[in-house]
N, C-alpha and C positions, 0 to 999 in steps of 0.2 A: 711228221705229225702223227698222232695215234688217234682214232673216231672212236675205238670199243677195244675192251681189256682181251689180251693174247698173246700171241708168241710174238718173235719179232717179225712175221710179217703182217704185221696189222701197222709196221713204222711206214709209210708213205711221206714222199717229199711233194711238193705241192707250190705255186705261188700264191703268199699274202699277198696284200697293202702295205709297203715301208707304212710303220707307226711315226707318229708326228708328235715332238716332244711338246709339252705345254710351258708353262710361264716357269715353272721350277724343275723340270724334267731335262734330264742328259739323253740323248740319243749317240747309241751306242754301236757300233761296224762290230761285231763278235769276230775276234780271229780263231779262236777253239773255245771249245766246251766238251768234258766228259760226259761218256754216260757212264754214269753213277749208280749205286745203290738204289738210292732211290728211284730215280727213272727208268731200272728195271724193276719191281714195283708197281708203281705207279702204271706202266704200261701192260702189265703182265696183271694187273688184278691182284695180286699176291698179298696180300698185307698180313703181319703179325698176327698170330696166334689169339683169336678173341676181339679182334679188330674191324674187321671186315666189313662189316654194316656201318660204323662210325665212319669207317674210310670212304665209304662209299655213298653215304649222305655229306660228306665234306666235295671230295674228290670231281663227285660224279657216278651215278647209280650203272651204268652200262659202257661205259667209257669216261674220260678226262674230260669234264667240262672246259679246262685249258688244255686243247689238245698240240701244243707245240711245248714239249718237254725242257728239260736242259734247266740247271739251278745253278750252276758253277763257270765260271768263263774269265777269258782273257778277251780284253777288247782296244779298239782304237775310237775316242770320246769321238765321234763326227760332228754333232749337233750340241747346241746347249741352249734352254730357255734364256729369256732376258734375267730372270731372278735368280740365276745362276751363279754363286761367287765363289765355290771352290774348286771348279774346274773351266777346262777349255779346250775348242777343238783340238786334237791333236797327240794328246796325252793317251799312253797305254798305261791299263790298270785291271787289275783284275776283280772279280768282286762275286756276288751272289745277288739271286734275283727272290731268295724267297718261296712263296707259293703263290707268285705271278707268274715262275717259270720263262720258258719263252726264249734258254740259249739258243735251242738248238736249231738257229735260224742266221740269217746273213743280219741283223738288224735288230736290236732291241730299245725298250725304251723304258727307263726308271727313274724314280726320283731321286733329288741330291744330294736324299736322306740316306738310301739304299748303302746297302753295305760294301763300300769301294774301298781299294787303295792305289796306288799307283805298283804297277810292273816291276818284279824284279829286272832287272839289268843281266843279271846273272844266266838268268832259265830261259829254254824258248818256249814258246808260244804254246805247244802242247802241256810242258812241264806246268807254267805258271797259270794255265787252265785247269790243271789238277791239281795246283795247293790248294783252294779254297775249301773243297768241299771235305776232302780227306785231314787236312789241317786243323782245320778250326774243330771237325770232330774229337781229334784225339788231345788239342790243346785242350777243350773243354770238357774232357771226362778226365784225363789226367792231373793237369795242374792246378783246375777249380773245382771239381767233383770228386776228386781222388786225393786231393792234396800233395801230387808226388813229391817227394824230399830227395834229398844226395844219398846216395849209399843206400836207396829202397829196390828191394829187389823187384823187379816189374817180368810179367811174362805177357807177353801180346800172342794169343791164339789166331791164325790165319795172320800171319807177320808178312807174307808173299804178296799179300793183295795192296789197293790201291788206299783204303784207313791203317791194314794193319803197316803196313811202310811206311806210313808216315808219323804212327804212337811208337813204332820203333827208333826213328831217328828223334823224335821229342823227348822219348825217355831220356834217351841218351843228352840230348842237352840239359834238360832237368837234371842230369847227377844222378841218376837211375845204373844199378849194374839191370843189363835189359837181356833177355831169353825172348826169341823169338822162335814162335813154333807152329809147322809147315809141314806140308805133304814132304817124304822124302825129295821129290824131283825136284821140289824145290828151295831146297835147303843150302844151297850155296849162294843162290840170290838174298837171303835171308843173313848168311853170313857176309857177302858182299855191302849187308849193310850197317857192319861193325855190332853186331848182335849176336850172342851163342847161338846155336842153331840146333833145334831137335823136332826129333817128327813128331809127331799130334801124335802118334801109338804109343812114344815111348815115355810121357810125362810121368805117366800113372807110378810105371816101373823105377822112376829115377828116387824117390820114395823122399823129394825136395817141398818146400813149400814158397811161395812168393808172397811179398807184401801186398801187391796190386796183383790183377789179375786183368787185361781189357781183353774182351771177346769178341771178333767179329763175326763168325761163323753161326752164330745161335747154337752153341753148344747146350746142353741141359745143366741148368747151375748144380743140379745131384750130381754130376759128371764134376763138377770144379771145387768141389767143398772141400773137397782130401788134397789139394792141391792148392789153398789157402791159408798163409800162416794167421797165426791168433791175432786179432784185431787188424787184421787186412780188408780190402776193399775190392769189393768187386764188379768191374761195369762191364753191362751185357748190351753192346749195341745191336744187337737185334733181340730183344727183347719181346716177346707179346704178352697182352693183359696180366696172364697169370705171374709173371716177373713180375712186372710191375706192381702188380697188389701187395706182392711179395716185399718190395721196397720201401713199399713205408712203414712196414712192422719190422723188417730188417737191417739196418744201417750197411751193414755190409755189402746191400747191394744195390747195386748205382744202373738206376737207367732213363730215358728219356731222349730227349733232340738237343740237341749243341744251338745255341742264339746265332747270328749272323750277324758281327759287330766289326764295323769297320777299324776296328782298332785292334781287333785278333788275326785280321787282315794282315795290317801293317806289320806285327810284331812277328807273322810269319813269313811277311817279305823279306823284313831286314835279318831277320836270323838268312834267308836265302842268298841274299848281296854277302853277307857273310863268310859263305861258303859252308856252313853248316847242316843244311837243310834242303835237300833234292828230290824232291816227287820223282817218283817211278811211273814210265811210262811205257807202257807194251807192246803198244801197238796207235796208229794214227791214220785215220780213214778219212776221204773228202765226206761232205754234208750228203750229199747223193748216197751214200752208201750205208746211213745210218742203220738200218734194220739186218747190214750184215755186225756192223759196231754191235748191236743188240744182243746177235746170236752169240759173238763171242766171249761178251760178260756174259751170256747164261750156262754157257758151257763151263767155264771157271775155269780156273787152274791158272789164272793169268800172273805175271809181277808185275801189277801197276794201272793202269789207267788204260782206258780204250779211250780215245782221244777224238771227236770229229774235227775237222780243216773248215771254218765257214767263214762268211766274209767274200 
């Protein structure tokens, strides 16, 4: 849990109170959960460019008013209310909590409205804890924000990480020729994942342009304008304020949070049973050791997911 905005040692593990589901609530055994984007963020005080003050009258002014993080997880259903009719004890599923947060613990508790689906078969437990959050981002900047088509040229900047792996392999199901582009050292993982592979130095010099353009990295959009063809699209997930204003005088460029819909769940489960579709995972730590998980999303340079073990 996090009490006040820092580095990763401000992550302390601690005992709650197991939560007690009510008449329409699933109580939930969490087997993984990343730490994510956001909950480096969120823990670090860090927020978008012009942000800061809104984040921090929502958030919490001095720390996380929900100070147990975690938004993304794989779990085993333990409990269920009586009003419960579309699940049951037993059942693994993966899903999202929202901004009630609260994976990153042995025990959660959400409604049976909450964005679920059932487990791929396919992934284990770390894997299918890092679809959600990196999944359902690049589904929804790509194929409803972007509109991507067959045969649209896509370039995913920061392709190595744990969003940009996974708009690489959606491109690619969308019918996208897909350019992924990475630090040199990591350009074979990049191509490991059936994606051209070019370093972030060399885009400028390749004198190409791309239809879509998704950025994880916060690149500056003057950096990516020479690098978009005519009438291309361009989404900037980490975007702050001045992006953003930017976006709704500019059609071109796409930015904002991805919804949490149990049905973007599913569609990126069964692309996973599939065999289509495999979250990158880098590394996986027990719950106890979260604030070293911390340090090594803030270091970067990862391929994939920092994973906690909890349950």
């Amino acid at each position: 849990m996090v009490r006040a905005y820092g580095g990763p040692e401000q992550v302390v593990t601690g005992l709650c109170p197991d939560p007690v589901p009510g008449a329409q609530d699933i109580l939930l055994r969490i087997c993984a959960s990343p730490v994510t984007a956001g909950d480096r963020r969120i823990r670090a005080g860090d927020f978008p460019r012009g942000m800061g003050v809104a984040a921090r009258l929502v958030l919490g002014w001095r720390g996380p008013r929900r100070p147990i993080l975690g938004n993304a997880f794989c779990a085993e259903i333990a409990a269920v209310g009586p009003g419960v009719t579309q699940f049951r004890p037993g059942q693994r599923v993966i899903g999202q909590s929202g901004m009630r947060m609260g994976a990153h613990a042995d025990y959660l508790c959400l409604p049976e409205r909450a964005a679920l689906a059932p487990m791929p078969a396919t992934l284990t437990e770390a894997e299918a804890a890092s679809l959600p959050f990196g999944g359902t981002t690049a589904l929804h900047f790509l194929r409803d924000r972007a509109a991507l088509w067959p045969g649209a040229r896509l370039l995913v900047l920061g392709a190595a990480g744990m969003v940009g792996g996974m708009a690489v392999q959606i491109g690619r199901i969308l019918g996208a020729e897909v350019t992924g582009a990475a630090r040199p050292r990591s350009l074979t993982h990049v191509a490991d994942l059936e994606a051209e592979a070019l370093a972030m130095e060399a885009l400028a010099q390749t004198g190409r342009r791309w239809d879509v353009i998704l950025d994880t990295t916060g690149a500056a959009p003057a950096a990516l304008w020479p690098l978009l063809a005519p009438g291309g699209r361009m989404a900037l997930l980490a975007a702050g304020l001045p992006e953003m204003v930017q976006s709704l005088t500019r059609r071109a460029v796409l930015t904002g949070t991805a919804p949490e819909r149990a049905a973007d769940l599913a569609q990126l489960a069964a692309w996973a049973e599939a065999g289509l579709l495999r979250p990158p995972v880098a590394a996986c730590l027990p719950l106890e050791r979260a604030a070293e998980a911390h340090a090594r999303h803030e270091a970067g340079g990862l391929h994939g997911a920092v994973v906690l073990r909890c349950g």
